[in-house]
C-alpha positions as CSV (number, residue, x, y, z in Angstrom):
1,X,0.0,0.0,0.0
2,X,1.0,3.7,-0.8
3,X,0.4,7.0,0.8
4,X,1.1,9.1,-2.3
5,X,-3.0,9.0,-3.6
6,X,-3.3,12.4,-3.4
7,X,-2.2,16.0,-4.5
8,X,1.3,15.1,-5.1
9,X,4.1,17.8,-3.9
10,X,7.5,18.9,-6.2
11,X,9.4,19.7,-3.9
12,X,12.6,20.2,-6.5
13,X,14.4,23.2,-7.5
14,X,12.2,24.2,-10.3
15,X,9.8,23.9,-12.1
16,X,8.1,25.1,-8.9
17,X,4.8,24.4,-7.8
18,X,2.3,26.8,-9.5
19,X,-0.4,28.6,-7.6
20,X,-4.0,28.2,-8.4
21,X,-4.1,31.6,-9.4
22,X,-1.6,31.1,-11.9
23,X,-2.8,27.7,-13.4
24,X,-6.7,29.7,-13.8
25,X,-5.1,32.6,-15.8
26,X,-4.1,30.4,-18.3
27,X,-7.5,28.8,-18.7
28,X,-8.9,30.9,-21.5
29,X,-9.1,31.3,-25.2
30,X,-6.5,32.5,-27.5
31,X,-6.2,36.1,-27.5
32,X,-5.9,38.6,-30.4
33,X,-2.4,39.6,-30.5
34,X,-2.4,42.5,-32.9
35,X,-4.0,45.0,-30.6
36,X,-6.2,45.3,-27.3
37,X,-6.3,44.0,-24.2
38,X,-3.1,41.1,-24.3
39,X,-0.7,44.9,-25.6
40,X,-2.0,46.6,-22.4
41,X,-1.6,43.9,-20.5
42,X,1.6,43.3,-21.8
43,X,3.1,46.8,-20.6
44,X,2.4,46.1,-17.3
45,X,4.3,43.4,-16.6
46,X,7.7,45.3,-17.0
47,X,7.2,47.4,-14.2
48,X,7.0,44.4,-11.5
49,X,9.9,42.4,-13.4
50,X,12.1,45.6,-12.6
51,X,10.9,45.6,-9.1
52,X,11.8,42.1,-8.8
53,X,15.1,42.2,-9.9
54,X,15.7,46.0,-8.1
55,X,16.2,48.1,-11.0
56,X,15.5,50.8,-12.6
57,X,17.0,49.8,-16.0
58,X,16.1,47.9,-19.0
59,X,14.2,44.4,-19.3
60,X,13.5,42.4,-21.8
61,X,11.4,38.8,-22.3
62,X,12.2,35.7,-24.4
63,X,10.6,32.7,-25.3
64,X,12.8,30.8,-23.6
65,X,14.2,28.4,-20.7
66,X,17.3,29.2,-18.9
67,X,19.9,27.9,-20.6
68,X,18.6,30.4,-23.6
69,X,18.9,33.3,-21.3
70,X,23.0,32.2,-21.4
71,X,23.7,32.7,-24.6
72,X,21.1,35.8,-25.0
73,X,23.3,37.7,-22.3
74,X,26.4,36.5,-24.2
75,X,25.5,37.4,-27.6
76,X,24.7,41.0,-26.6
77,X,27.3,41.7,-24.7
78,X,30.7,39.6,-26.1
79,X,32.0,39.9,-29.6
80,X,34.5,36.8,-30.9
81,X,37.4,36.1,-29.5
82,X,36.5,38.1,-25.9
83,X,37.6,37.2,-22.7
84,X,35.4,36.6,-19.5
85,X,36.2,35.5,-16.2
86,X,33.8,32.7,-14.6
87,X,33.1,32.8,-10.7
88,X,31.8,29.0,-10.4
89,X,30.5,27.3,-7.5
90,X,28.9,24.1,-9.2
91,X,27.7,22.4,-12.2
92,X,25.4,25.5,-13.4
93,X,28.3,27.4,-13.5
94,X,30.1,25.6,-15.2
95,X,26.7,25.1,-17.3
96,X,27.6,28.9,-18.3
97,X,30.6,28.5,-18.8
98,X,30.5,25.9,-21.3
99,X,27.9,28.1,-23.2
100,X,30.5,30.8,-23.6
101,X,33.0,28.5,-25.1
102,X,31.1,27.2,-27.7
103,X,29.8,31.1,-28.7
104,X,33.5,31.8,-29.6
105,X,34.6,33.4,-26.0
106,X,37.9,32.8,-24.2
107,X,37.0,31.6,-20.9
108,X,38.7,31.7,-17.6
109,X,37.5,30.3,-14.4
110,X,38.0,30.8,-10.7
111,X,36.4,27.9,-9.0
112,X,35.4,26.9,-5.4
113,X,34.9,23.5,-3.6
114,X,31.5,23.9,-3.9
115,X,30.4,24.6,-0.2
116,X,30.8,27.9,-0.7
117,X,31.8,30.4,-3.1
118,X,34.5,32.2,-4.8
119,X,36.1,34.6,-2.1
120,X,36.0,38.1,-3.4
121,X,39.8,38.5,-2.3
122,X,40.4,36.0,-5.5
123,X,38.7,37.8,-8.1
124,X,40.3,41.0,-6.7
125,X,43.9,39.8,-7.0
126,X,43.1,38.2,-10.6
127,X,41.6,41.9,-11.5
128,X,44.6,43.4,-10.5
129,X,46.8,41.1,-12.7
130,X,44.5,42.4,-15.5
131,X,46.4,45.6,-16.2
132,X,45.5,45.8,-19.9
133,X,41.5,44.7,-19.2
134,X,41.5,42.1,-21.2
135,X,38.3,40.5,-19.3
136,X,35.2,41.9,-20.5
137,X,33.0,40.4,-18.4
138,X,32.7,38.5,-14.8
139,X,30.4,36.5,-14.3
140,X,28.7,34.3,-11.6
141,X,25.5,32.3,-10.3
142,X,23.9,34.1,-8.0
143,X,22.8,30.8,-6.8
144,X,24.1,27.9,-8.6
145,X,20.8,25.8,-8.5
146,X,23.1,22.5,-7.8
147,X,25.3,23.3,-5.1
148,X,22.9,25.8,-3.3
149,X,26.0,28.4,-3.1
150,X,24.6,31.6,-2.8
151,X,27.5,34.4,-4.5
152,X,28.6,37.9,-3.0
153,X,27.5,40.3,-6.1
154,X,28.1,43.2,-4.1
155,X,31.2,42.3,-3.0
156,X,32.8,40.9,-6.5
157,X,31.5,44.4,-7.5
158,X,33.5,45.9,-5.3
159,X,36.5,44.0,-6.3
160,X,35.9,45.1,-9.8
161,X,35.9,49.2,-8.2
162,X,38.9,49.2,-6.1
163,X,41.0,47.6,-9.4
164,X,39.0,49.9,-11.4
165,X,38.2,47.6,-13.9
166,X,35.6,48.1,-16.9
167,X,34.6,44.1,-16.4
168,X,31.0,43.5,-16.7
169,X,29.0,42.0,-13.9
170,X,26.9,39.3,-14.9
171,X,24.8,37.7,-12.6
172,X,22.8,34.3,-13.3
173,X,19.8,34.9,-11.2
174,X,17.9,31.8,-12.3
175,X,17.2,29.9,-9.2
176,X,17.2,33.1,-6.8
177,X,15.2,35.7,-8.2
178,X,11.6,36.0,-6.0
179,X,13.6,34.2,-3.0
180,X,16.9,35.2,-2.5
181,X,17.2,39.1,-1.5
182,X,18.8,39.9,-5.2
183,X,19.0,44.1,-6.0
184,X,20.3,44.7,-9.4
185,X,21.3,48.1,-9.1
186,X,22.3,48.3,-5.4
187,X,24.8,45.2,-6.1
188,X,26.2,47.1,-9.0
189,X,25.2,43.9,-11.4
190,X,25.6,45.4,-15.2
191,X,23.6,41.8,-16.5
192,X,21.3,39.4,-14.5
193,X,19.2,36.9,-16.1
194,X,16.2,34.6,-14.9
195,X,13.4,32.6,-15.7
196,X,9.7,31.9,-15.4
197,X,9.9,28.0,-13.6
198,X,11.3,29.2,-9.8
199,X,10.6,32.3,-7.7
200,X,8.3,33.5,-10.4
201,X,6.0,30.6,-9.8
202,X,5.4,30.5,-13.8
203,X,5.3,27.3,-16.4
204,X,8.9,27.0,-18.3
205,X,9.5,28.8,-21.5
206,X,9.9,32.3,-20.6
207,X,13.1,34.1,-19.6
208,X,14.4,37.4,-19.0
209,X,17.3,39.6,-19.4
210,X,17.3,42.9,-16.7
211,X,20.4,45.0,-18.3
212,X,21.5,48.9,-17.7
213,X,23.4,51.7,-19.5
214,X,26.9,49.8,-19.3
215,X,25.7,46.7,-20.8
216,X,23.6,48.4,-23.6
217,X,26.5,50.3,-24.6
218,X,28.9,46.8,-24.8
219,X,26.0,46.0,-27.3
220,X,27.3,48.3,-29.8
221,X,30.3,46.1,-30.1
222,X,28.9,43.0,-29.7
223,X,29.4,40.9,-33.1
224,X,27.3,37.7,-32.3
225,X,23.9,38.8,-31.7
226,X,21.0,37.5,-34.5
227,X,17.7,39.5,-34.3
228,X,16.5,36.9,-32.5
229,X,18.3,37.4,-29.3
230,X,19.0,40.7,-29.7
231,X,17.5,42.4,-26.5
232,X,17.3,46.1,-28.1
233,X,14.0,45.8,-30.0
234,X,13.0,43.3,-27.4
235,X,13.3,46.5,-24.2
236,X,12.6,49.1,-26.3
237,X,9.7,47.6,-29.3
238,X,8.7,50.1,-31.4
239,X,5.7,48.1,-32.6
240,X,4.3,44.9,-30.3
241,X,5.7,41.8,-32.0
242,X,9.0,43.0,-31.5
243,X,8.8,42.1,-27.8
244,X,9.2,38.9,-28.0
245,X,10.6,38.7,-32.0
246,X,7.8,37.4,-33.1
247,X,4.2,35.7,-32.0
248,X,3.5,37.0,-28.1
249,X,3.9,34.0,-25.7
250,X,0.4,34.9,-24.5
251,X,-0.6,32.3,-22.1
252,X,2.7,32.0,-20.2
253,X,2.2,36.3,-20.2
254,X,-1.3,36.0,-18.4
255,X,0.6,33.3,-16.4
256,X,3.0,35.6,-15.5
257,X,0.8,38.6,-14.6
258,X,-1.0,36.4,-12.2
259,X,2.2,34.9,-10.4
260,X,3.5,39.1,-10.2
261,X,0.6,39.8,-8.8
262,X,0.8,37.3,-6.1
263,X,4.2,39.1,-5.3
264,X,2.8,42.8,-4.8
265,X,0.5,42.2,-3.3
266,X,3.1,40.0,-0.8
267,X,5.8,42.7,-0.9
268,X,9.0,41.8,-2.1
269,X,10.9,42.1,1.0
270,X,8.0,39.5,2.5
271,X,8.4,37.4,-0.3
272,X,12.4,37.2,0.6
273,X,11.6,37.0,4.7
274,X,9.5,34.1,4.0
275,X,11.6,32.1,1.7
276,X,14.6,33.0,4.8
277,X,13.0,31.8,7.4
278,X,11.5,28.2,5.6
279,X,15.3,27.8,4.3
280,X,16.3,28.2,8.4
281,X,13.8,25.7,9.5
282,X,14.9,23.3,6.5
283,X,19.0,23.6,7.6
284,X,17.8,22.8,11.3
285,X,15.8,19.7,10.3
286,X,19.1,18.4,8.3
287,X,21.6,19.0,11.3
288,X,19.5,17.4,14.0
289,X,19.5,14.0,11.5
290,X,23.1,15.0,11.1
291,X,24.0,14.3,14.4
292,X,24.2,10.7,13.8
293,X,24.8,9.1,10.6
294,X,26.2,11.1,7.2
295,X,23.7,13.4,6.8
296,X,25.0,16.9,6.2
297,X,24.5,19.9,4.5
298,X,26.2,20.7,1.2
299,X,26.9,24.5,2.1
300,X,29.5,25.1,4.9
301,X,28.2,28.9,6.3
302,X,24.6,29.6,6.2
303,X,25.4,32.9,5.2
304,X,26.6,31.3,1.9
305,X,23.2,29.3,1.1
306,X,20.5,29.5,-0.8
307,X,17.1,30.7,0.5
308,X,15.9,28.5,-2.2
309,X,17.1,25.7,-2.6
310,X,19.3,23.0,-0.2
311,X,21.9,20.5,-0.9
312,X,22.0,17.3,0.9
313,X,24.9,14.8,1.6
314,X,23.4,11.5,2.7
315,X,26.0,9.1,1.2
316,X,25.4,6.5,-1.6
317,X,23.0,4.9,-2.4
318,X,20.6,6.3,0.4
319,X,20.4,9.1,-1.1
320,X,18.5,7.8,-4.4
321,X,16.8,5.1,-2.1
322,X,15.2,8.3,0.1
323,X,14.1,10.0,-2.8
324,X,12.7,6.7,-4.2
325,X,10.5,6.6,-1.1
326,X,9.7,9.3,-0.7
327,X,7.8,9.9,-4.5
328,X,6.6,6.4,-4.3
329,X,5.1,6.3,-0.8
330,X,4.5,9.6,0.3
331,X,3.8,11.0,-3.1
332,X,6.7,14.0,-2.5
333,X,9.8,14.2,-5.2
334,X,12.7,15.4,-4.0
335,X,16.0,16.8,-6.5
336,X,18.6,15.1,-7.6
337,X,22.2,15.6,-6.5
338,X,23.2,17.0,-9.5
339,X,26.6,17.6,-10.0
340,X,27.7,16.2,-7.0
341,X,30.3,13.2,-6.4
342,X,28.1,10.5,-6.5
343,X,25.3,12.0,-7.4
344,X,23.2,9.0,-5.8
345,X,25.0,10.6,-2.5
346,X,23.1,13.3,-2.6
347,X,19.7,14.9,-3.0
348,X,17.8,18.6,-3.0
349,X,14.7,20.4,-1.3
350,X,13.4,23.1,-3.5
351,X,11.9,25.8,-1.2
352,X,10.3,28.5,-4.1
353,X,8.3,30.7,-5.2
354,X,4.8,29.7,-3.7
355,X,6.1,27.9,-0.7
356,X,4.7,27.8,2.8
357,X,5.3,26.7,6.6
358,X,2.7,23.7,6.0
359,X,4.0,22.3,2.7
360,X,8.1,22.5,4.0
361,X,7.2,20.5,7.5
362,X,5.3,18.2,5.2
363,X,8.4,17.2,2.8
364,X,10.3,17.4,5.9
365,X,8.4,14.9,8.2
366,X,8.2,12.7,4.8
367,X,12.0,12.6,4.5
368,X,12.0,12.2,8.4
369,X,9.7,9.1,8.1
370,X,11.7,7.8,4.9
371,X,15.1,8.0,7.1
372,X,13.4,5.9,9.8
373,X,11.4,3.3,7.0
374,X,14.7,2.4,4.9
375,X,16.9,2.2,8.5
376,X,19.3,4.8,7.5
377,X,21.4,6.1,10.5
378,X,20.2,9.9,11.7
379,X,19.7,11.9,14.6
380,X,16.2,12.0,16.1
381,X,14.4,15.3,16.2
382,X,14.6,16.8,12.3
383,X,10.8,18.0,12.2
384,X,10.6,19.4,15.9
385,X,13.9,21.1,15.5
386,X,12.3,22.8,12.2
387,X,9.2,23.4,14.3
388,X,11.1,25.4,16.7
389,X,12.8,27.5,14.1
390,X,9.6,28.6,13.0
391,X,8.4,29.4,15.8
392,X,11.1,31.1,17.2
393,X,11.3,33.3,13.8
């Protein structure tokens, strides 16, 4: 007999669970895209996407998933032959930086161990070997969707001031925009890219590129770019269609309007207080069951993870035998260790976009309940301990 009969729960790092709200705005018939209501609609959207990412610059939408939205910042920034500088703290990273390679860039990377990430100090000592700028651009997960490593912007943007170094910033804000605090323009990020399937609580298929006066002008120079992924008519359309080079996307944009919504009428920095406290009750689950056994967490500081996502070390194969049970019995899916050494080691909690106190004890007391069914060695007390931190916050 099996407990999953029922609503099942995704509790992986995207595609996110979708609210209600969002899944009814999709439910209605095709709109007419030359003119009306889907145009004004349309126009509104941009004004919450730039509050989401905190800034007051340029944003543009594609028809696209994530790894789109790699070479679409690439291509508009980078002509052949450039040089960039990769800050990578697990396999998306590294994701990127394979992207830029096969565009034509010359890539350089700084790498971590993958419980944390790349110290500022590094990237400032590599600037300051740069005397002749050859880097045009540095660039780093914000949250590397893998590892859970959650990357200083601020600070590798003060490295780039005190060399004085006309690097881009470039910030790959996929699995942390609409949960981990992320200002564009306060963290002096020239480039940050997301998409629809996380904190923005939307199907996949659309991303977007948020991108200010620096980076348009690098776009001048930029020799790759095909009209497709050129993000100039796309911020700045001069007649509808060029938003999105082409057909509008226009369920995934009433979709979208539906999931912004949800976050004003939330409040952005409620939106990133929620998501920090249901990460803190998650990391206090994982090292109570850490006290016995291998359970650990993947991220050394908690200053350095992810309010969205959490990387698990239970050792091979228990791991892939948790999440087994847990999806077939309990009806709750749990990520895969991706990128991690062995993969069947390891395992993920996704923790957002629409995410609450009920549905994270849930997937906690199921993975609490697996460790006890399959007789794998932890400490007792995971779900009170989270309990606790809930209440206490």
């Amino acid at each position: 007999m099996s407990l999953s009969h029922g609503r099942p729960y995704l509790a992986i790092p995207g595609p996110s669970v979708m609210p209600d709200r969002v899944l009814a705005a999709m439910q209605r018939p095709a709109p007419n895209i030359y003119t009306g209501a889907l145009h004004e609609m349309t126009a509104t959207l941009f004004p919450d996407l730039k509050r989401a990412a905190g800034t007051a610059h340029h944003a543009a939408i594609y028809i696209s998933n994530g790894h789109g939205m790699w070479e679409a910042a690439f291509l508009n920034v980078l002509a052949r032959g450039d040089r960039i500088l990769a800050l990578v703290a697990g396999h998306f990273g590294h994701g990127w930086v394979a992207t830029a390679r096969a565009l034509g860039a010359e890539v350089e990377v700084i790498e971590s161990d993958g419980a944390g990430p790349v110290d500022p100090d590094r990237l400032a000592d590599r600037l300051r070997a740069d005397r002749s700028h050859e880097i045009r651009a540095v660039i780093s997960c914000h949250v590397d969707t893998a590892t859970g490593v959650r990357a200083d912007m601020a600070g590798y943007r003060a490295a780039l001031d005190a060399a004085g170094h006309p690097a881009l910033l470039m910030a790959d804000c996929i699995a942390s925009m609409g949960c981990d605090r992320f200002e564009m323009d306060a963290m002096g990020v020239d480039v940050a890219i997301t998409a629809s399937q996380k904190g923005l609580m939307t199907p996949p298929g659309l991303g977007f590129a948020f991108f200010n006066e620096r980076a348009a002008e690098a776009r001048r120079r930029a020799d790759m770019v095909t009209p497709y992924w050129d993000w100039r008519p796309r911020a700045a359309p001069e007649l509808y269609y060029q938003y999105f080079a082409g057909t509008a996307p226009t369920h995934h944009l009433y979709a979208l309007r539906a999931a912004l919504d949800l976050i004003v009428e939330e409040g952005i920095e409620a939106v990133w207080s929620r998501h920090a406290r249901l990460a803190n009750s998650i990391w206090a689950a994982v090292e109570a069951w850490g006290r016995e056994g291998e359970m650990r967490l993947g991220v050394r500081s908690a200053e350095d993870r992810s309010h969205a996502v959490t990387s698990i070390h239970l050792g091979a194969p228990d791991a892939d035998r948790l999440r087994g049970w847990c999806e077939t019995e309990m009806g709750v899916t749990l990520g895969i260790g991706l990128g991690r050494t062995p993969p069947e080691g390891w395992f993920r909690i996704g923790h957002m976009g629409h995410v609450n106190a009920h549905m994270v004890l849930g997937a906690l007391g199921t993975i609490e309940a697996g460790l006890s069914a399959l007789s794998i060695p932890h400490g007792p007390g995971g779900v009170t301990a989270a309990a606790k931190a809930l209440a206490a916050a």
